[in-house]
C-alpha positions as CSV (number, residue, x, y, z in Angstrom):
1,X,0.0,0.0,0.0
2,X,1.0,3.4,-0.6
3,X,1.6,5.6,2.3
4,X,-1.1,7.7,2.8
5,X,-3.4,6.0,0.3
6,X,-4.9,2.7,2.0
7,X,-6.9,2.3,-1.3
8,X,-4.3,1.9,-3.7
9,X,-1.5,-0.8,-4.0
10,X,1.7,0.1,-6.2
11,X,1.7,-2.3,-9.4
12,X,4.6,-3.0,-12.2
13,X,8.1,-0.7,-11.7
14,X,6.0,1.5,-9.1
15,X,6.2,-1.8,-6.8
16,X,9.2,-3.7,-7.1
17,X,11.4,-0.1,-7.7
18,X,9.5,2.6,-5.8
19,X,10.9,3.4,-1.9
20,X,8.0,1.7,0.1
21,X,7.9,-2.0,-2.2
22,X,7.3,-5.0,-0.6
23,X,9.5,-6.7,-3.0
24,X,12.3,-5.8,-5.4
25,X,13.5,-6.3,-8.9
26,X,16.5,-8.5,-9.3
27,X,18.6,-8.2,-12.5
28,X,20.9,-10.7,-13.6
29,X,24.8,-9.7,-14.8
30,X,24.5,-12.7,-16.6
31,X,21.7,-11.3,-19.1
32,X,23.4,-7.8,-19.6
33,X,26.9,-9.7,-20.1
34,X,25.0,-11.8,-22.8
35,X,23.8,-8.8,-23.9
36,X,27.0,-6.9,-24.3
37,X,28.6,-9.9,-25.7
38,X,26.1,-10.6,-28.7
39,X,26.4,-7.1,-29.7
40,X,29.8,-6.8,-29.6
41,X,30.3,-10.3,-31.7
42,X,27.6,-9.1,-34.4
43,X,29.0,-5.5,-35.2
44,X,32.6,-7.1,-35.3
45,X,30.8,-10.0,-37.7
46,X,29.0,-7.4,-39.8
47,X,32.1,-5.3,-40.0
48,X,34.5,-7.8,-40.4
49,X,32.2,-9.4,-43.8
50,X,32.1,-6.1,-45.2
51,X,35.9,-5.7,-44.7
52,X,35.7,-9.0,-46.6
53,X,33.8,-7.5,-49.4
54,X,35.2,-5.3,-50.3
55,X,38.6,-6.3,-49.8
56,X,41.1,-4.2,-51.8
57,X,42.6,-7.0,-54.3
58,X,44.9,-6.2,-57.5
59,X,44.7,-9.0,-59.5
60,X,47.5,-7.9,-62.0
61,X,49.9,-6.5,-59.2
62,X,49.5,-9.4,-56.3
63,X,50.0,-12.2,-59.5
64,X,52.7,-14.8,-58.7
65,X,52.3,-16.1,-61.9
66,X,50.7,-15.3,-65.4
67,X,49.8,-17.5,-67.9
68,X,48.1,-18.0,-71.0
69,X,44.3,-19.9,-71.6
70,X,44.3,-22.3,-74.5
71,X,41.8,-21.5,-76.9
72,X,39.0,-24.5,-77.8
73,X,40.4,-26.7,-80.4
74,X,43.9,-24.9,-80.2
75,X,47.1,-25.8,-78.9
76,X,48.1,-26.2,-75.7
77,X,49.7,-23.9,-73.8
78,X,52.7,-25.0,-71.7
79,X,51.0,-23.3,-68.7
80,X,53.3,-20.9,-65.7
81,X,55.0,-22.1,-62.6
82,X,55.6,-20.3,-59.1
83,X,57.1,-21.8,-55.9
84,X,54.5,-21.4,-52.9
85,X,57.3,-20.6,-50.2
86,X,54.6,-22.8,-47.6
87,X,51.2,-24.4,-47.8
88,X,48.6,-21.8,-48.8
89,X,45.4,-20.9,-50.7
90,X,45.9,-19.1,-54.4
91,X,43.1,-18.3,-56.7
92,X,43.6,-18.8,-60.2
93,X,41.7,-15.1,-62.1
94,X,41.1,-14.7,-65.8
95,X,40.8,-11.9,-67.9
96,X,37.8,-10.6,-70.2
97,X,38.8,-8.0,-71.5
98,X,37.7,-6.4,-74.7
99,X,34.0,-8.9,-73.8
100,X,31.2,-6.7,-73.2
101,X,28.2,-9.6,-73.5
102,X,27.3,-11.0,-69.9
103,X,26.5,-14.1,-71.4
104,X,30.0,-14.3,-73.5
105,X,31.8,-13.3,-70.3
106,X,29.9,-16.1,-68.0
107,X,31.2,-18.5,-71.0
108,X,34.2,-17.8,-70.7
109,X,34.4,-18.5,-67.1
110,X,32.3,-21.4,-67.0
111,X,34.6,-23.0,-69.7
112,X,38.0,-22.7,-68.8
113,X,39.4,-25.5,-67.2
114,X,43.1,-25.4,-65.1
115,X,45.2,-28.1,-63.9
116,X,47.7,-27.5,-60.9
117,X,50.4,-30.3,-60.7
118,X,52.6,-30.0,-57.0
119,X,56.1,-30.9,-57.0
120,X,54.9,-34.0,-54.3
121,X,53.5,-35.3,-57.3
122,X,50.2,-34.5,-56.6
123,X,47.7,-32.8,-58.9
124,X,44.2,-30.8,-58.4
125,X,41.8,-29.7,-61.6
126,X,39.0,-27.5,-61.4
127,X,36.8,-25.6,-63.9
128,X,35.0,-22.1,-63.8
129,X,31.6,-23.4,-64.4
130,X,31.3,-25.5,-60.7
131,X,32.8,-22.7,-58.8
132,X,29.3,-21.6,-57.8
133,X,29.5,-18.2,-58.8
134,X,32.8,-16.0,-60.1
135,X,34.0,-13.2,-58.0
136,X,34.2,-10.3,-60.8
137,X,37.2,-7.3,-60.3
138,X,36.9,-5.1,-63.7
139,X,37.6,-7.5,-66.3
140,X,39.2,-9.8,-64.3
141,X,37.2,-12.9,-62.9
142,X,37.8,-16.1,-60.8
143,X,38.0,-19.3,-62.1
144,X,38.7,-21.7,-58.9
145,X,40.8,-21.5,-56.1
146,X,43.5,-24.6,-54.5
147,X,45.8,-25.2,-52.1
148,X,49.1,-25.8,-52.6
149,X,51.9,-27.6,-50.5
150,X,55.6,-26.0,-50.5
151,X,57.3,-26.1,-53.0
152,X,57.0,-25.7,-57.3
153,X,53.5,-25.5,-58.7
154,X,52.8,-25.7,-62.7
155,X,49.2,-24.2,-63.4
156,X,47.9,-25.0,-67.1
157,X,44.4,-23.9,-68.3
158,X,42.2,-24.4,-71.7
159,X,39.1,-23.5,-72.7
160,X,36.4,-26.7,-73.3
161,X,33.2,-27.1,-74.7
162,X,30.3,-25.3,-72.9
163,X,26.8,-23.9,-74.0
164,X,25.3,-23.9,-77.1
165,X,27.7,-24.0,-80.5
166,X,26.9,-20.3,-82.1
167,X,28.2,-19.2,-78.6
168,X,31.6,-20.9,-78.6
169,X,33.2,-18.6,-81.2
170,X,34.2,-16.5,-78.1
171,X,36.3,-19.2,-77.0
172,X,38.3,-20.0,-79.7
173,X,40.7,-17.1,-78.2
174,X,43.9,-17.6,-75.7
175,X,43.1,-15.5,-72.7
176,X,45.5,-14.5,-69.9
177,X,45.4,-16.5,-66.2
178,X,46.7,-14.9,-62.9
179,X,47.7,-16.4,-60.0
180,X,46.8,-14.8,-56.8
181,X,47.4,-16.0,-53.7
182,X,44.7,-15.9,-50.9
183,X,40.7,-16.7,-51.7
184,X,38.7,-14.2,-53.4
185,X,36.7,-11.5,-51.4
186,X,33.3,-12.0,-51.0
187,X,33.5,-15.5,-50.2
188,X,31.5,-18.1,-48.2
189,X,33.1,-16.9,-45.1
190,X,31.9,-13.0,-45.5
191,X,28.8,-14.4,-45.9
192,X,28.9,-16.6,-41.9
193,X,30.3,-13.8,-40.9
194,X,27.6,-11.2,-42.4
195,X,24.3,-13.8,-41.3
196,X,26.1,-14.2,-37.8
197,X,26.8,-10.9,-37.0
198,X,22.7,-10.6,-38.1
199,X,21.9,-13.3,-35.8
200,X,23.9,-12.1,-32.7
201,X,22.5,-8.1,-33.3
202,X,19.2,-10.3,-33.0
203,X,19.6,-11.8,-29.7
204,X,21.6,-8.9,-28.3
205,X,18.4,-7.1,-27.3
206,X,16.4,-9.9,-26.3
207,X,19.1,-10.4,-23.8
208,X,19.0,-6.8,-22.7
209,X,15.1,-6.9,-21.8
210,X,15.5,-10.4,-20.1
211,X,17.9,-8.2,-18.2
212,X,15.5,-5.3,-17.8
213,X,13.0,-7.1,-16.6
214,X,14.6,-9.1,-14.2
215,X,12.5,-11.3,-11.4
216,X,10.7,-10.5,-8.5
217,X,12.2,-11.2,-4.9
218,X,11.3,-10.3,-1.4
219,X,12.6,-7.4,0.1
């Protein structure tokens, strides 16, 4: 009851935080630790994916190696070799220049095939078209990315049958590869990082009111 008032009894924040409440509020650390933690984690998620995305690359500068893509039906070309001084991720880029059809240009991409040979003796192929989709700097676009042991690497592309045969005229031309070490930006991990950092900004205030509203104990 409030003083004074017999008729009246304090309800809500009125009787668990006034000065005359029967019983008080108590509010977990726990929660507003959760709280502070969740936010924290999703604006360093959120930052660190768009850090991710837009990366600064320079395809033609950070090159190890540059090669040349054997045109369909045309000779092979003897392919470029660079020693990885340790065990490390490159991604092998192409160029389109001087293509200005999207449908050309996804072609292109999808139909060049490279082979990495390892000086262990061990070997890795891949092809643009089961990349899932190209990361795209200019003109300059991503075929597949490996891993490579220590030690001399030989990278060889061509180009190979893809899509319907009035399209393949565009890939009857040798095209330059770069080799780049590192993965791409934009990939699958900017995309955790960017969905997690979502999540956690999601809880992060659900925590907070679970905090806020606390539970009721006897004074």
């Amino acid at each position: 009851m409030l003083p004074g008032n017999p008729d009246v009894t304090p309800v809500g924040f009125a009787g668990t935080d006034g000065p005359h409440a029967v019983v008080r509020r108590h509010r977990s650390a726990v929660w507003l630790a959760l709280c502070l933690v969740f936010a924290i984690a999703g604006l360093a998620g959120i930052g660190l994916s768009i850090v991710g995305f837009t990366g600064a690359v320079d395809v033609d500068a950070d090159a190890v190696a540059v090669g040349r893509i054997a045109a369909l039906d045309g000779p092979r070309t003897p392919g470029e070799q660079l020693r990885a001084p340790k065990e490390q991720a490159y991604t092998v880029w192409l160029s389109t220049s001087g293509v200005v059809n999207s449908l050309d240009w996804e072609r292109i991409v999808a139909a060049t095939n490279c082979t990495v040979q390892f000086a262990d003796g061990g070997s890795v192929s891949f092809r643009g078209a089961i990349q899932g989709s190209s990361v795209v700097l200019g003109d300059r676009a991503t075929v597949g990315t490996f891993t490579a042991p220590a030690g001399e690497v030989r990278v060889t592309c061509h180009q190979e049958s893809f899509g319907p045969l009035r399209g393949r005229n565009v890939l009857r031309s040798e095209r330059d590869f770069y080799v780049v070490p590192g993965t791409p930006p934009g990939g699958w991990q900017e995309w955790v990082l960017l969905f997690g950092g979502i999540a956690a900004l999601t809880i992060a205030p659900l925590a907070g009111g679970r905090w806020w509203q606390g539970s009721l104990r006897s004074r």
